[in-house]
N, C-alpha and C positions, 0 to 999 in steps of 0.2 A: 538828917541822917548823913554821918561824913561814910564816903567809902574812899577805903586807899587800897591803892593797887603801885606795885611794883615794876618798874621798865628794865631791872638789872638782867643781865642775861648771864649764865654762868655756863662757862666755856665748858664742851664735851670731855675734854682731858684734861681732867683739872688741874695746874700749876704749868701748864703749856700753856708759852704767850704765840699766837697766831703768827706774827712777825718770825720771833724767831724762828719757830716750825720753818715757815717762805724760806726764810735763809740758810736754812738748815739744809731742805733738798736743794737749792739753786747749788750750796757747794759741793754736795754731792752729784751734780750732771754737769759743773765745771772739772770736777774729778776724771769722771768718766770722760770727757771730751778731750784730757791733758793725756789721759792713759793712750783712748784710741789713736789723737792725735802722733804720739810718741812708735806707737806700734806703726802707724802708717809711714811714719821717715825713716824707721829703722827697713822696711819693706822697700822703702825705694832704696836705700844706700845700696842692700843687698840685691837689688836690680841692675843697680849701675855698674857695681863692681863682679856682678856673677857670682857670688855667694848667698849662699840660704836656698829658701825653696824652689824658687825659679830661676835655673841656671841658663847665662846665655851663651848656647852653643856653636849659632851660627857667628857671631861676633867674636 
């Protein structure tokens, strides 16, 4: 008696390749890190020069 059985596995989201998916969110939290990054140098400019949110008074 032959039995066959099958090893194929068939992805949860069908026509989503795994891979891409990975690389998909890596460049969305390289995104988010270019944004934050961005907001934090605009934060010190405005530190150095006393413009924006924290103004330096005694300087």
């Amino acid at each position: 008696m032959d039995v066959s059985s099958s090893t194929q596995q068939t992805p949860v989201e069908s026509g989503t390749n795994p891979l891409e998916k990975a690389i998909d969110v890596q460049e969305k939290q390289i995104e988010k890190i270019i944004e934050s990054s961005s907001e934090q140098s605009k934060q010190v400019n405005a530190q150095k020069t006393g413009i924006g949110s924290n103004i330096n008074i005694i300087g």
